[in-house]
Structure formats: structure tokens, C-alpha cells
N, C-alpha and C positions, 0 to 999 in steps of 0.2 A: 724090754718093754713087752708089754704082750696084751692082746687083742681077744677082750670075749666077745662072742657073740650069743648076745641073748636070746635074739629071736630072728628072724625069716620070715617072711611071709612071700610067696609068688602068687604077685597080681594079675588077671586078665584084664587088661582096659577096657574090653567090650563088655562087661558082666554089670546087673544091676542086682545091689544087695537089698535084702530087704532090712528093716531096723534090728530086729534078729539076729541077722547073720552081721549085721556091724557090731552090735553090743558083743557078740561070741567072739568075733574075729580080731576086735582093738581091744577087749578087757576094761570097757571103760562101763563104768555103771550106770544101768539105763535112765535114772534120775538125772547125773549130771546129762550124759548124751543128751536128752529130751531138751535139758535148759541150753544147751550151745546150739541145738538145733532153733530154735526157739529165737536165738542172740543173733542165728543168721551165720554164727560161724563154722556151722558144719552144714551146708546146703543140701537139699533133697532135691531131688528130679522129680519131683511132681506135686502140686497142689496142698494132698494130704500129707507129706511130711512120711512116707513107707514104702517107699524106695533112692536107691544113695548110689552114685556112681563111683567109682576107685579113687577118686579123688575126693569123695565125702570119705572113706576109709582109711584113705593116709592120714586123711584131719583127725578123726577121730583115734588112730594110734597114738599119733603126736601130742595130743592131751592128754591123753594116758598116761604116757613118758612123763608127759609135766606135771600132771596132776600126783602122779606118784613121788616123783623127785621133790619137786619143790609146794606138794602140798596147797597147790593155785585154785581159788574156787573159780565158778563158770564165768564169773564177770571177766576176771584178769587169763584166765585159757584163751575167753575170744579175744581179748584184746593181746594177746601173742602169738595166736595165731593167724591173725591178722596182720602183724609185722612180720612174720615170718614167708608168709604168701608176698609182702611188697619188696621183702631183702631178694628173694627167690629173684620178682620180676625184674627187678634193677639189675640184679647180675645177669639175666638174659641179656637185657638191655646194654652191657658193658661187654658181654663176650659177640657182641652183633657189630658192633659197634669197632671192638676191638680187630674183630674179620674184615672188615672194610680198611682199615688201615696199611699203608703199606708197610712191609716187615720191617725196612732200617728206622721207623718210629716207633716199632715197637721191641 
């Protein structure tokens, strides 16, 4: 079996991108970006919609991925990236969950 990697990217959690530096850094094109920004599924930190925190940047990588793979317009990106953020929180929810239990039930 064997393992590419296609890309890397090292995020600072404290940094705030501007729309800019999201369009360059996810590859996604600023048209679509603009409409999932728009859909709510890629949030901005502030009012005007021109600053994004690392967590608007994984969104917008992630549509990328998808948008390229499986060729998804903006409607069906937010609506999978929005399952994809509640699959996340329920498996929080399950390994939180999981740590409270004692070990011979699990």
C-alpha cells in the first residue's frame, strides 16, 4: 500500500486570514468561496465577510478536496460540510463519553 501526500499545510490557530490569503492558501475559487461564504458554510470573523480564522481555512480546503473530486456545486459543499463539522462533534461526544466509562466496559 502506499501513502501520498498531496499537500501540508501548517496552521497557526491565532492568525486571522484575510479572503486573499484563504482563496491562495485552499485553492478554492473566489466565486465559489464568496457563494459558501454567503451559505454560512465557511464563516468570517467579522461583519464584512474579510477576515477568516483557521477554522474558516480548513472549511475552505475541504471544499476544495470536494469540489475537485466529486465536482459538488456550492449548494451540496455547504450542505457536506455541514455534516462533516456534526460527524466531527458526535465523535467528540463519543470519545468524552467514552473517557468517563470504566475500562472493563470498554
Amino acid at each position: 500500500m502506499n501513502i501520498e501526500i498531496s499537500e501540508a499545510l501548517w496552521l497557526d490557530i491565532s492568525k486571522i486570514y484575510t479572503l486573499t490569503e484563504i482563496t491562495e492558501l485552499s485553492g478554492l475559487p473566489l466565486t465559489l468561496l464568496n457563494q459558501l461564504i454567503e451559505l454560512d458554510a465557511i464563516p468570517a470573523c467579522d461583519d464584512i465577510g474579510s477576515a477568516f480564522d483557521t477554522k474558516a481555512l480548513e472549511r475552505a480546503c475541504a471544499a476544495r478536496r470536494l469540489h475537485h473530486d466529486l465536482e459538488l456545486d456550492a449548494g451540496a459543499l455547504a450542505l457536506v460540510l455541514q455534516l462533516l463539522s456534526r460527524v466531527r462533534e458526535l465523535e467528540g461526544e463519543i470519545h468524552s463519553l467514552q473517557a468517563r466509562l470504566p475500562q472493563h466496559l470498554l
